[in-house]
N, C-alpha and C positions, 0 to 999 in steps of 0.2 A: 388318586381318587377323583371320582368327574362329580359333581352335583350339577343336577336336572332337575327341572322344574315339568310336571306330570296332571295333566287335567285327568278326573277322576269321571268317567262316565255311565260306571253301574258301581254299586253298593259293594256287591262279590270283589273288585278289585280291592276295597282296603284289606279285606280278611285274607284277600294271597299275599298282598304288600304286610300283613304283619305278620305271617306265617314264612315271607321270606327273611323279616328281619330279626325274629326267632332262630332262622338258621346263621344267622351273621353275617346275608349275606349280602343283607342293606341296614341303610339305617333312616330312620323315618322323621323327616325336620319338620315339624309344625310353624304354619305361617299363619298370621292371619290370611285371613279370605273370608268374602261374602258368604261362600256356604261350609260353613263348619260340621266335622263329622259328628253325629249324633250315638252316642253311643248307645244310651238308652233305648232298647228296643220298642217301646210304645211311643217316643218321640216318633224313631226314623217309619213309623206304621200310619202314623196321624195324618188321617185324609185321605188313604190310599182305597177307603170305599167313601159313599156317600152316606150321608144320615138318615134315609130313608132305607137303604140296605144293612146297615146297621142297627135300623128297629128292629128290621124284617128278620135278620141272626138271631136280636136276642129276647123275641118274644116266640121262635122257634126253641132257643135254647131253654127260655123258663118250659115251653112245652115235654122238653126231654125231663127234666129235670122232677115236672108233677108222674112222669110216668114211671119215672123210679122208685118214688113214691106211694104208691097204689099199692093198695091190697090182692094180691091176688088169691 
């Protein structure tokens, strides 16, 4: 058995690193480190738009939302 140490450079790599270690065919050492994996999906989302584009979504999305509601 070799242990390697693995810099992580996109997101998609831990979900194949744990999908190989469901096959058995690694196994996955948690260390610390400055940037620890976020599991929570609205952690690892926060900030990936701005707060102006994020008004902009969800005064769109109240818009869908009164249209649903309507009498037709």
């Amino acid at each position: 058995m070799e242990v390697l140490t693995v810099e992580i450079n996109d997101e998609r790599a831990i979900c194949f690193l744990k999908d190989l270690e469901a096959l058995n065919v690694l196994k996955i050492i948690h260390r610390n480190s400055k940037l620890k994996y976020r599991s929570n999906i609205s952690e690892r989302l926060a900030g990936s738009i701005s707060s102006e584009q994020a008004l902009v979504m969800h005064q769109e999305l109240e818009q869908m939302r009164g249209e649903w509601e309507r009498n037709i």
